[in-house]
C-alpha positions as CSV (number, residue, x, y, z in Angstrom):
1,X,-22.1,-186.0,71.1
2,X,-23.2,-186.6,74.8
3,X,-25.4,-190.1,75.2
4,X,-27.9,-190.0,78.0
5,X,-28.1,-192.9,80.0
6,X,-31.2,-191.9,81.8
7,X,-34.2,-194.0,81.6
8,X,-32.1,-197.0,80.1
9,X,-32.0,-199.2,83.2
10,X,-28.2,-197.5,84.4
11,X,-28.7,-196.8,87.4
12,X,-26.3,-193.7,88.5
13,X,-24.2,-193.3,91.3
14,X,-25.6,-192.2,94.7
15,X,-24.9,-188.3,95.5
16,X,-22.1,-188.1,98.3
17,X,-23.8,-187.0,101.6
18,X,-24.0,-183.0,102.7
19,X,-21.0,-182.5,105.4
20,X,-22.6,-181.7,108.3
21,X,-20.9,-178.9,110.7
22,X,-20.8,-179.1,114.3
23,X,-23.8,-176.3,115.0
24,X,-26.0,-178.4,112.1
25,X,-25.3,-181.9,114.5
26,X,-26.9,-180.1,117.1
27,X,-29.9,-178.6,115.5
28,X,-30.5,-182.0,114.6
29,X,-29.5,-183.8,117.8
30,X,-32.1,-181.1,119.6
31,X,-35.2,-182.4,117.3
32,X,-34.2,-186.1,118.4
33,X,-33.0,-186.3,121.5
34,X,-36.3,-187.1,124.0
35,X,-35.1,-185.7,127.2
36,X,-34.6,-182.1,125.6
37,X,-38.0,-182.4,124.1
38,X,-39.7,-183.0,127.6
39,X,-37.7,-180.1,129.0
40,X,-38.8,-177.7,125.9
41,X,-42.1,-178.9,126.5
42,X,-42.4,-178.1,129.9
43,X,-41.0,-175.0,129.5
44,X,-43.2,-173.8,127.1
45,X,-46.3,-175.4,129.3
46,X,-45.0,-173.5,132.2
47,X,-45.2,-169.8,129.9
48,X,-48.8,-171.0,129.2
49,X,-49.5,-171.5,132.6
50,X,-48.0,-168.4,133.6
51,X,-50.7,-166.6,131.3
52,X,-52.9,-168.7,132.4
53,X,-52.6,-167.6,136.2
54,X,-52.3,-164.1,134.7
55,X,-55.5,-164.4,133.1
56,X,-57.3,-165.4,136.4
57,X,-56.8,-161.9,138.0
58,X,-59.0,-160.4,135.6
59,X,-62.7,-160.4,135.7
60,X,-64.7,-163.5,134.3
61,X,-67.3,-163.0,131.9
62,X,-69.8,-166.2,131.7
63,X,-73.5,-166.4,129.9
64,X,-75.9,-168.0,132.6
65,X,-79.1,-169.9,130.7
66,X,-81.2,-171.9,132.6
67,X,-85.0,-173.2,132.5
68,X,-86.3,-175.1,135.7
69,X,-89.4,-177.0,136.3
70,X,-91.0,-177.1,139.5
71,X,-94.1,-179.2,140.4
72,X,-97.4,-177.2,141.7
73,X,-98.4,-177.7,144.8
74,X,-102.3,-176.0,143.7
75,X,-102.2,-173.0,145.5
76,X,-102.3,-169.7,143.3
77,X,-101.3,-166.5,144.6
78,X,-101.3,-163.5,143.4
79,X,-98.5,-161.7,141.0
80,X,-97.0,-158.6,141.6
81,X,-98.7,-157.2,138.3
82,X,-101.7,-155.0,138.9
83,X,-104.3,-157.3,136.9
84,X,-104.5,-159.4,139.9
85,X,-103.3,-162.5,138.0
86,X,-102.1,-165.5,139.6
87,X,-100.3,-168.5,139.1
88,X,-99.8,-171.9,141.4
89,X,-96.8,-171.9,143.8
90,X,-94.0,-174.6,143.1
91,X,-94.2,-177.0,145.5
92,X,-90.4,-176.7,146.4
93,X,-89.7,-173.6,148.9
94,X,-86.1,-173.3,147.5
95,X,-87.4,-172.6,144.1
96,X,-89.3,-169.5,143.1
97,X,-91.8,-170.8,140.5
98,X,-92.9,-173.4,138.6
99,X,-91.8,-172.2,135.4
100,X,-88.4,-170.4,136.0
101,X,-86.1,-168.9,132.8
102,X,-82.5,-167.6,133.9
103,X,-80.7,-165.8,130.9
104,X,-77.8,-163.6,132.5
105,X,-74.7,-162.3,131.9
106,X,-72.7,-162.5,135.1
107,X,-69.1,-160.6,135.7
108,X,-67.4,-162.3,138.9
109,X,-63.7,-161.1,140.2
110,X,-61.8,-162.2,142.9
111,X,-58.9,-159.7,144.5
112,X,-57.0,-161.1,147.2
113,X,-53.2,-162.1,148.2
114,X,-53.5,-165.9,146.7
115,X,-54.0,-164.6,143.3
116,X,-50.9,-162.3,143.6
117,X,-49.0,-165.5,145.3
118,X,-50.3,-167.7,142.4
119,X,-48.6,-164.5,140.0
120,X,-45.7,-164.7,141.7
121,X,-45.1,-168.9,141.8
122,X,-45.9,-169.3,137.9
123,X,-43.5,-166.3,137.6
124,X,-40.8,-168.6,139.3
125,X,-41.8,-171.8,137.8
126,X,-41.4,-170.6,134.4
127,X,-38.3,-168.8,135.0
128,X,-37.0,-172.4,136.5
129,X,-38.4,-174.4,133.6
130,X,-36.8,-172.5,131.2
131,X,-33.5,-172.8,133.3
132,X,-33.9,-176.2,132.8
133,X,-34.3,-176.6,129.4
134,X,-30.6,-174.6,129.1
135,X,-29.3,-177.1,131.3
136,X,-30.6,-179.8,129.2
137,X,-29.3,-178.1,126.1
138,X,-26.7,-177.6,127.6
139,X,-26.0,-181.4,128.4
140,X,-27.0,-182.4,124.7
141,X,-24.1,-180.0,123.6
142,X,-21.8,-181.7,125.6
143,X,-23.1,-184.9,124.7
144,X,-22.8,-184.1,120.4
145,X,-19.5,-181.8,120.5
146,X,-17.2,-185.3,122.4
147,X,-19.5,-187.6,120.0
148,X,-18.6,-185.3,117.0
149,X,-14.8,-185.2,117.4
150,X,-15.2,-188.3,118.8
151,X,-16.1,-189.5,115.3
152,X,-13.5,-187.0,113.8
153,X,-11.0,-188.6,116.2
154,X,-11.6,-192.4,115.0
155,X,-11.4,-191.5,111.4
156,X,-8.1,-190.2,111.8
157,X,-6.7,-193.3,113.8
158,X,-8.4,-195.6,111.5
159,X,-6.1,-193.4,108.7
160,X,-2.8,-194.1,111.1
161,X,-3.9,-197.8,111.3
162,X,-3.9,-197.9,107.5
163,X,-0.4,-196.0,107.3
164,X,1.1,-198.7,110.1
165,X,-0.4,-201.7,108.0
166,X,1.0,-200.2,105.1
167,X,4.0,-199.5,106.8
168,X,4.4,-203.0,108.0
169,X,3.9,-204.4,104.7
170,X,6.4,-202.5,102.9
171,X,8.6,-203.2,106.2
172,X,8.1,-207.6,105.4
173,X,8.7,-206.8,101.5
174,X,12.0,-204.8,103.0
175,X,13.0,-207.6,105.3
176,X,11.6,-211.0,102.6
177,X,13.9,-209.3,99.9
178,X,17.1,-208.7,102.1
179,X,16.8,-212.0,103.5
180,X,17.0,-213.9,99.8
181,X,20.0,-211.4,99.4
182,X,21.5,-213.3,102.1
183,X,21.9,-209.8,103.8
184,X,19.2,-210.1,107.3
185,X,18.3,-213.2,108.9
186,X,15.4,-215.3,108.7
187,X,14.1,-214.0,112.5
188,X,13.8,-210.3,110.6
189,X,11.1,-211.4,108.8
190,X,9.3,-213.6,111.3
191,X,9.4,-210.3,113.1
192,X,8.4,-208.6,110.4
193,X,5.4,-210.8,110.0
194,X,4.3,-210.8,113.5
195,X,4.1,-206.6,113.5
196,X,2.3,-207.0,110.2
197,X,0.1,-209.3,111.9
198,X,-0.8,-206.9,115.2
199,X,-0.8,-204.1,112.0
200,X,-4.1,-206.0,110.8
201,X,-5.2,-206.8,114.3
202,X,-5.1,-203.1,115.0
203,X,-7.2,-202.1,111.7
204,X,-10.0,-204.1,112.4
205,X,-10.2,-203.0,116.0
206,X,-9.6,-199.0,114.5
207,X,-12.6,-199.4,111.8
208,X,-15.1,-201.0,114.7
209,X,-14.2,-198.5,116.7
210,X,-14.8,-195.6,113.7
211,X,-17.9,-197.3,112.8
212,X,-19.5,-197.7,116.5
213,X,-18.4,-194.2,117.0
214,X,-20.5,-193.1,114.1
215,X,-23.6,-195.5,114.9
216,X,-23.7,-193.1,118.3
217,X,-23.7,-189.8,116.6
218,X,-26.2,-191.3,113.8
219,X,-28.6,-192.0,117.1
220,X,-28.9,-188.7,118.2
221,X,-29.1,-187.1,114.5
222,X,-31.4,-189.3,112.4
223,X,-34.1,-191.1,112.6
224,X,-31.8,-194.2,110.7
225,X,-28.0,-194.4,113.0
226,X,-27.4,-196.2,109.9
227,X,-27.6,-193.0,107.8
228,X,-24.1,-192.2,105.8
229,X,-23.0,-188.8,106.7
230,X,-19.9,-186.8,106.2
231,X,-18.6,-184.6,109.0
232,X,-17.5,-181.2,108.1
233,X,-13.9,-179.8,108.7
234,X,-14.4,-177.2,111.4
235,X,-11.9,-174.4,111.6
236,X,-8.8,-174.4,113.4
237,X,-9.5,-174.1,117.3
238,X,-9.7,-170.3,118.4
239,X,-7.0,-169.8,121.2
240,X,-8.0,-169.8,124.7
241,X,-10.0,-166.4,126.2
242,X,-8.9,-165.2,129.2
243,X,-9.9,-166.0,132.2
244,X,-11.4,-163.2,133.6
245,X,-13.8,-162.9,130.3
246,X,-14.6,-166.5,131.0
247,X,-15.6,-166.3,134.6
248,X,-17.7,-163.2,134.2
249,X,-19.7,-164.8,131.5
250,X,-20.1,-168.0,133.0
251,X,-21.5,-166.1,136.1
252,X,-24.0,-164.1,134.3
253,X,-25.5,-167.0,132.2
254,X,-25.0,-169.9,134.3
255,X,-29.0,-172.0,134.1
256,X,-27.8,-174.1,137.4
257,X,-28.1,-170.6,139.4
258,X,-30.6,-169.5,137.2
259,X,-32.7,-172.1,138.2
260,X,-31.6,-172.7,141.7
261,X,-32.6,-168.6,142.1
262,X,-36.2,-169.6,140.8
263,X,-36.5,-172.6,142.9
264,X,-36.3,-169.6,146.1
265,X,-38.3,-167.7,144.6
266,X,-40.8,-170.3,144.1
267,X,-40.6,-171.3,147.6
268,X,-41.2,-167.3,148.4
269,X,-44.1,-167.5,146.6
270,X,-45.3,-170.6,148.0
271,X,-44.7,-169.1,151.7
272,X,-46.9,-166.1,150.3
273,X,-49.8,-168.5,149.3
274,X,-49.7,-169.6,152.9
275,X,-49.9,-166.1,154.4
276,X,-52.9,-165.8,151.7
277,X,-54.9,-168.4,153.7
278,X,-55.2,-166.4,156.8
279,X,-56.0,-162.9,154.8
280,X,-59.8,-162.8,153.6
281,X,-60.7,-162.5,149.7
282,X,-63.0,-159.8,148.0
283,X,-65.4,-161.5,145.6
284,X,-67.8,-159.1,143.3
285,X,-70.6,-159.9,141.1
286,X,-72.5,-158.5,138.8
287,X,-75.4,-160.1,137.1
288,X,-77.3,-158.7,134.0
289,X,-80.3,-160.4,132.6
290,X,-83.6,-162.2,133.8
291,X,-84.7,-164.6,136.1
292,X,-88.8,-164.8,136.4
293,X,-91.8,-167.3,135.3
294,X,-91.8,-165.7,132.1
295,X,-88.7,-165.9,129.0
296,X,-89.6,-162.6,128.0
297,X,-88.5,-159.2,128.9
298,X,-91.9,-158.3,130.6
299,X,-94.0,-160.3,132.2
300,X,-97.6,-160.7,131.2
301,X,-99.1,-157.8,133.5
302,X,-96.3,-155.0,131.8
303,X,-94.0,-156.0,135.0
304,X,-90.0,-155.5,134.1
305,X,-88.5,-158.9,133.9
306,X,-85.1,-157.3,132.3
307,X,-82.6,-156.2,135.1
308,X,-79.5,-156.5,137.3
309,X,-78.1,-157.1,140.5
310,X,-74.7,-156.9,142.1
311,X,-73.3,-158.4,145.0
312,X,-69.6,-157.9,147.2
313,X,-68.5,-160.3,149.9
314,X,-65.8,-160.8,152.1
315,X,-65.2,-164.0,154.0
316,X,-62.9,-163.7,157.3
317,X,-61.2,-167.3,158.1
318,X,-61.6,-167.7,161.9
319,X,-60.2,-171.1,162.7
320,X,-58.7,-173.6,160.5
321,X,-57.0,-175.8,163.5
322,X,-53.6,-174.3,162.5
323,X,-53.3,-175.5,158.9
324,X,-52.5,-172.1,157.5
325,X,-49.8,-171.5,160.0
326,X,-48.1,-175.3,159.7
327,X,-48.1,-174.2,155.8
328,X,-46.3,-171.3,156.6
329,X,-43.6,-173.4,158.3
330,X,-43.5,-175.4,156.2
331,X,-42.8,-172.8,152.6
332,X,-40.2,-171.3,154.9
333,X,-38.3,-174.6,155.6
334,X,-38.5,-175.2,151.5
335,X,-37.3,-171.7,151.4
336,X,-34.1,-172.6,153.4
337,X,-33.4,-175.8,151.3
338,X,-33.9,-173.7,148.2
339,X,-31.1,-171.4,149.7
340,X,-28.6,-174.1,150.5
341,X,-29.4,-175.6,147.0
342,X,-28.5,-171.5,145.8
343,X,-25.4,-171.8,147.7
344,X,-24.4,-175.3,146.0
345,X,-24.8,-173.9,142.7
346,X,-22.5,-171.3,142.9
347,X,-19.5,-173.4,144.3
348,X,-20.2,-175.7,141.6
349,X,-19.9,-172.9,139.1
350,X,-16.7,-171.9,140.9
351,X,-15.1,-175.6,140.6
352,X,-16.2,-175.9,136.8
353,X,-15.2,-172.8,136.1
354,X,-11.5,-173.8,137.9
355,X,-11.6,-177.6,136.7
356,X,-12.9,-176.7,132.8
357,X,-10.2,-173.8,132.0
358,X,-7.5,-175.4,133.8
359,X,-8.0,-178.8,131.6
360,X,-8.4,-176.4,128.1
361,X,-5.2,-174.7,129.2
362,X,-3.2,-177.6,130.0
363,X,-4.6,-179.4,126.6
364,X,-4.1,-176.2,125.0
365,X,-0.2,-176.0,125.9
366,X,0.3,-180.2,124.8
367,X,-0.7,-179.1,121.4
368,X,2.6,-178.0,119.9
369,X,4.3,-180.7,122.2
370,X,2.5,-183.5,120.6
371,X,2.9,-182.4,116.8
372,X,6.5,-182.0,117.4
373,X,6.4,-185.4,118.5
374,X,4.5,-186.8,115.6
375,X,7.3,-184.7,113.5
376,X,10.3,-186.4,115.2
377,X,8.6,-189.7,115.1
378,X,8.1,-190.0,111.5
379,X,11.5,-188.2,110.6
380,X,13.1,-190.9,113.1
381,X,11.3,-193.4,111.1
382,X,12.1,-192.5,108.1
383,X,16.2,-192.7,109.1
384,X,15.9,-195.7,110.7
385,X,14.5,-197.6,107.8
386,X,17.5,-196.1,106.2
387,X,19.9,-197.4,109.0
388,X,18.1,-201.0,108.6
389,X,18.8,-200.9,104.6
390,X,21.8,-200.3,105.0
391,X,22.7,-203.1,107.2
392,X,23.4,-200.5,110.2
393,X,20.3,-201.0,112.3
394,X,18.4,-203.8,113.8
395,X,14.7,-204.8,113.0
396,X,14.3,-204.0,116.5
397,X,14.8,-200.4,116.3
398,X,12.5,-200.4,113.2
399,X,9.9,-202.0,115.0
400,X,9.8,-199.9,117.9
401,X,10.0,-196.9,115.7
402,X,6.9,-197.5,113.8
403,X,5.3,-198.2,117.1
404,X,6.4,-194.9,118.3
405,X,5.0,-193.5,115.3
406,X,2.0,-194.9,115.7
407,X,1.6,-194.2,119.6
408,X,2.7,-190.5,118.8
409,X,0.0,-189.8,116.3
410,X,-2.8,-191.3,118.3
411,X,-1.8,-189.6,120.8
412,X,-1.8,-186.1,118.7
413,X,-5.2,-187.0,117.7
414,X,-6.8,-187.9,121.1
415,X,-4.8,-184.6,122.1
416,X,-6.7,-181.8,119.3
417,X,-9.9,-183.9,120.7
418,X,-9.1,-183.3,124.1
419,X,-8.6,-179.3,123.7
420,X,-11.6,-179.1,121.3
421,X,-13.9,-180.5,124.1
422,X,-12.5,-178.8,127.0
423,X,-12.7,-175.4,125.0
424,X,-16.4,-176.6,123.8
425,X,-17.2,-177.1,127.9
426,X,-16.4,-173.5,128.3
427,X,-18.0,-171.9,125.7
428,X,-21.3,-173.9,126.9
429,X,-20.5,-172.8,130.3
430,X,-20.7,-169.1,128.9
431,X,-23.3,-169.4,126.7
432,X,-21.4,-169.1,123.2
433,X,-22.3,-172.6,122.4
């Protein structure tokens, strides 16, 4: 018979947090983190704008509906109806009547070299703004994958802090119980005690530094750093690519040139603007509609209100006291900065590219060095708490051989952290990540 204890005030036990894999922390860390919003956002700004300036070289289609009033000045004159009818002049000679109804449809389009320079520049800036947002992603990555094996890194020294404290209380139970069989001395177990007591020290220091290391990744993933999350166990580390593979990837997909290649190009365009201001424009009009003393398709003597007109002009710029020419000097100098920024890009991708695979390959080749080493320190250990038993070794020895132990597997944790990064850094470099 199963009793349910629903609804009868027991209250059950929380559900054990989701594991969270690496990619999932940085889905989450890219919905919270506010400078890779403002780079998303002005990216996708920068597309609207593009279609925006796209837009602009097509024709314009507006609805013109006006009524104006105009006082009399009392002198009629005659329509150009044939009844002879007539109607007092406005007293303003800019106006044409005294009652005036506009309702048009007017088409305008400009064609000139600004509006393919304008083209051009939002082409460039949305190419660079989306550059930038990689880059920013690209940072954020960074930023999760050291937090996330960061994290991973802690918990597994807070788990060789436990072992040692364990260790060094078994070692003072070891040393208090040989000591009342009158077979160590009483300074065995004052050292014994002291290494218990930096055992504890180091515990609390190794579960501050777990917990602050989880506060930071809980910032970038939830709203609450307090949140309790699990972390995934991510598969073994893939081995080193080549590095030919490597460089030609990074080389194709690298944002920093990416957006160092738009920032010319923007400055290009810019220098085209410039040459724009000394070329003249082409505006067109054409109006459909009516404009007369009457809101009516005819006016009151049969006359045709109803009709269009169209209009083309060209406007030559004769002197602008050298404005248009300093501009031009002044895109081309941008133009040159934007080169040498080009330039800069590329070495940097060269000294990454150097700096990041050199650093994987070297923390890829300590791997098997440093689990030997944990091996050896635990079997050497293990014999020389047998030695110490047996009355042939020192508390000496055993003390420095659990702080070799201790040293070696720290060390074989900061060392999988260290290869995981470094091969994280070049899988962002190449876009994999």
């Amino acid at each position: 018979m199963v009793i349910s204890l629903a609804g009868r005030g027991f209250a059950q036990a929380p559900a054990a947090p989701t594991p969270i894999t690496l990619d999932q922390a940085i889905q989450l860390a890219e919905g919270n983190e506010p400078a890779f919003a403002a780079a998303k956002a002005e990216s996708r700004t920068a597309a609207l704008e593009r279609k925006d300036v796209k837009a602009a070289l097509l024709p314009s289609i507006a609805a013109h509906n006006q009524y104006l009033f105009t006082e009399s000045n009392h002198i009629k004159s005659a329509t150009s109806g044939t009844g002879g009818a007539t109607e007092p002049l406005p007293a303003f000679i800019a106006n044409n009547a005294v009652h005036e109804y506009a309702n048009q449809a007017m088409v305008n389009e400009t064609i000139g070299l600004g509006g393919l320079a304008a083209v051009r520049l939002a082409d460039a800036n949305a190419a660079r703004a989306k550059a930038e947002l990689e880059i920013a992603r690209r940072g954020l990555v960074g930023t999760v994958v050291q937090l996330f094996y960061g994290v991973g890194a802690s918990s597994q020294k807070l788990a060789v802090a436990q072992r040692a404290l364990d260790e060094a209380d078994r070692f003072v139970d070891i040393t208090e119980k040989r000591e009342s069989g009158r077979e160590a001395a009483h300074s065995d177990v004052i050292k014994a005690h002291l290494v218990q007591q930096q055992r504890q020290r180091d515990f609390a220091d190794a579960r501050l530094e777990s917990q602050r290391a989880r506060l930071e990744l809980g910032v970038l993933l939830y709203a609450d750093p307090s949140t309790k999350y699990e972390l995934a166990d991510g598969p073994a580390p893939v081995p080193l690519p080549d590095r030919p593979s490597v460089e030609a990837a990074a080389r194709a997909y690298s944002p920093e040139i990416k957006s160092a290649m738009a920032s010319l190009q923007m400055s290009r365009a810019q220098t085209l603007n410039s040459w724009a201001g000394l070329l003249p424009d082409l505006a067109l009009n054409y109006t459909y509609g009516i404009d007369a003393p009457q809101f009516a398709s005819k006016g009151p003597n049969g006359e045709r209100n109803l009709a269009y007109s169209a209009s083309a002009t060209v406007d030559f710029p004769i002197w602008d006291w050298l404005t248009s020419e300093r501009k031009i000097k002044e895109s081309r100098i941008r133009a040159e900065a934007s080169k040498v920024a080009l330039t800069a890009a590329q070495r940097r991708l060269l000294a990454d590219l150097s700096e990041f695979y050199d650093e994987a390959e070297t923390a890829q080749n300590e791997l098997a060095s440093l689990d030997r080493s944990a091996v050896d320190a635990r079997e050497s250990l293990r014999l020389t708490n047998l030695r110490y038993v047996n009355g042939e070794g020192t508390v000496l020895e055993v003390v420095d051989a659990q702080s070799t132990l201790v040293s070696a597997e720290n060390a074989q944790a900061d060392g999988m952290v260290r290869y995981r990064v470094a091969l994280a850094q070049l899988e962002t470099l190449t876009g994999r990540l």
